[in-house]
N, C-alpha and C positions, 0 to 999 in steps of 0.2 A: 258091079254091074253099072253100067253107064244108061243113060235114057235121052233119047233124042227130047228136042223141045218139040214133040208133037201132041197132041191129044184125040178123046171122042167127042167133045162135047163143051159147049158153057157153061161157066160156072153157077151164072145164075140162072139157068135153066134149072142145073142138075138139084141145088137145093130147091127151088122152087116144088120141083119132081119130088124130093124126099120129104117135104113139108106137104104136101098133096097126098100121098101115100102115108105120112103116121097120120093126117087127117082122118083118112081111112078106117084106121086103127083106134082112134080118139086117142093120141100121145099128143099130151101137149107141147108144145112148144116158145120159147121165145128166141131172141138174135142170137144169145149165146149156142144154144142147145144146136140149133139149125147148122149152126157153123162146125159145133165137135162132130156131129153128123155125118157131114159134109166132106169134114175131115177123115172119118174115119170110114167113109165110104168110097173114098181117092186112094188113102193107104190100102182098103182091101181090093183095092181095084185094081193097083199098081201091082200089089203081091202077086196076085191071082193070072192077070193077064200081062205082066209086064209090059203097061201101059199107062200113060197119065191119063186118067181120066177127063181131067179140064182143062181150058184153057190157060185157069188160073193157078199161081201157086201158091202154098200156105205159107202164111208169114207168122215169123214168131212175135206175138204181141205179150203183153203182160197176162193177159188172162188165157192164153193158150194159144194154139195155132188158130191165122185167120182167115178167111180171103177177101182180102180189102173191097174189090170192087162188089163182090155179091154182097157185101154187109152194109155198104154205103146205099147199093139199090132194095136193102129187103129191110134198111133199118125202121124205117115208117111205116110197113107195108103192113097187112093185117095176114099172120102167115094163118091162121087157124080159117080163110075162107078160101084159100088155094086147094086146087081139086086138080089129081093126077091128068085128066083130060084137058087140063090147061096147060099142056106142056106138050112141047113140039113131040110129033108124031115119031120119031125116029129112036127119041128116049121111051117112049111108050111102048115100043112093038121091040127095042133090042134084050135079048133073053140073059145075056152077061151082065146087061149094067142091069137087069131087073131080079137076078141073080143078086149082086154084090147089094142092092138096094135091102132086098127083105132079110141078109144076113146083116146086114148092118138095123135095121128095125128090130130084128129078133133079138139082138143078140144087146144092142144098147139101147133103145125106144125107151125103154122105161126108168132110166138112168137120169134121173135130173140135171138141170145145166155146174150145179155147182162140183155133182159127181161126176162127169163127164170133165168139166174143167181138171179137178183132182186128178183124172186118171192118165188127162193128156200130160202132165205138169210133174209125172213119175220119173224117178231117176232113174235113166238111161233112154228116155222116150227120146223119139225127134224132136220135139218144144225143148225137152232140157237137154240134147246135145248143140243145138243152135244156140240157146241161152250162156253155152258155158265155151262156149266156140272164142278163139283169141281176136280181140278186135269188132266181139257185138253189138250191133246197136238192135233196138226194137224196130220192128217192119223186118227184118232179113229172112228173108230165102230161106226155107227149113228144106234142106237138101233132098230129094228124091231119094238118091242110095240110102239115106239114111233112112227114112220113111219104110221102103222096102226093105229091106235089112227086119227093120224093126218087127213091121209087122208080118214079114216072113216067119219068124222065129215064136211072134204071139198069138197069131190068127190060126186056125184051124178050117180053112175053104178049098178046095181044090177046083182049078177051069176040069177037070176034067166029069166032075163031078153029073157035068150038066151037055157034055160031049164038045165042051169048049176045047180049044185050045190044047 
């Protein structure tokens, strides 16, 4: 499956939104955790609606996949005071990305960043098929198909679940 370069939404929006929402929750958070989150809330996004959730795409860094510009804007940021209602009205009221949000909370929320790092950095993950990809460097593209692929095969969600899609 091929994926246009389109999306729903901002990157730094959408973590912002998902650090708002385990605020909620009380899951802590730091940059890293924010990011696996992030990540794995694109991946089930993508599964689910065969759509890229962000603008941005995941890059393979040494400590797992990234998204460069959200991490550059949330690295000083104080995520533990961000509150779901500080996020554009559009991610607030859409039932799919609030869908893929609370299955991604449920399902990893309590996952530390070092466990989360471990699980994205698993042999045959997207991080470790870009890692091992001919011609690697760090920051590269961690491909879409692969992503989906992946998380088709690992995630357990269906759009239908919720009369999506």
């Amino acid at each position: 499956m091929t994926f246009p370069d389109t999306y729903k939404f901002n990157s730094v929006d959408v973590a912002k939104y998902i650090a708002g929402k385990a605020n909620e929750r009380n899951i802590f958070l730091n940059i890293t955790k924010i990011q696996k989150l992030l990540y794995i809330a694109y991946g089930v996004y993508l599964r689910v609606y065969e759509e890229r959730l962000t603008d941005e795409h995941p890059q393979a860094w040494p400590y797992g996949p990234v998204f460069p510009t959200t991490r550059k804007k949330l690295l000083n940021f104080e995520l533990g005071s961000i509150k779901p209602a500080d996020s554009p009205q559009g991610l607030q009221t859409n039932p799919e990305f609030n869908k893929v949000v609370s299955f991604t909370l449920d399902n990893f929320g309590k996952w530390n960043a070092a466990q989360l790092t471990e699980w994205s950095h698993r042999e045959g993950s997207p991080w470790y098929f870009a890692t091992q990809t001919d011609g690697f460097k760090w920051g590269d593209r961690i491909p879409d198909e692969v992503i989906y692929e992946y998380f088709l095969q690992r995630i357990s969600i269906k759009a239908e679940d919720d009369g999506a899609k």
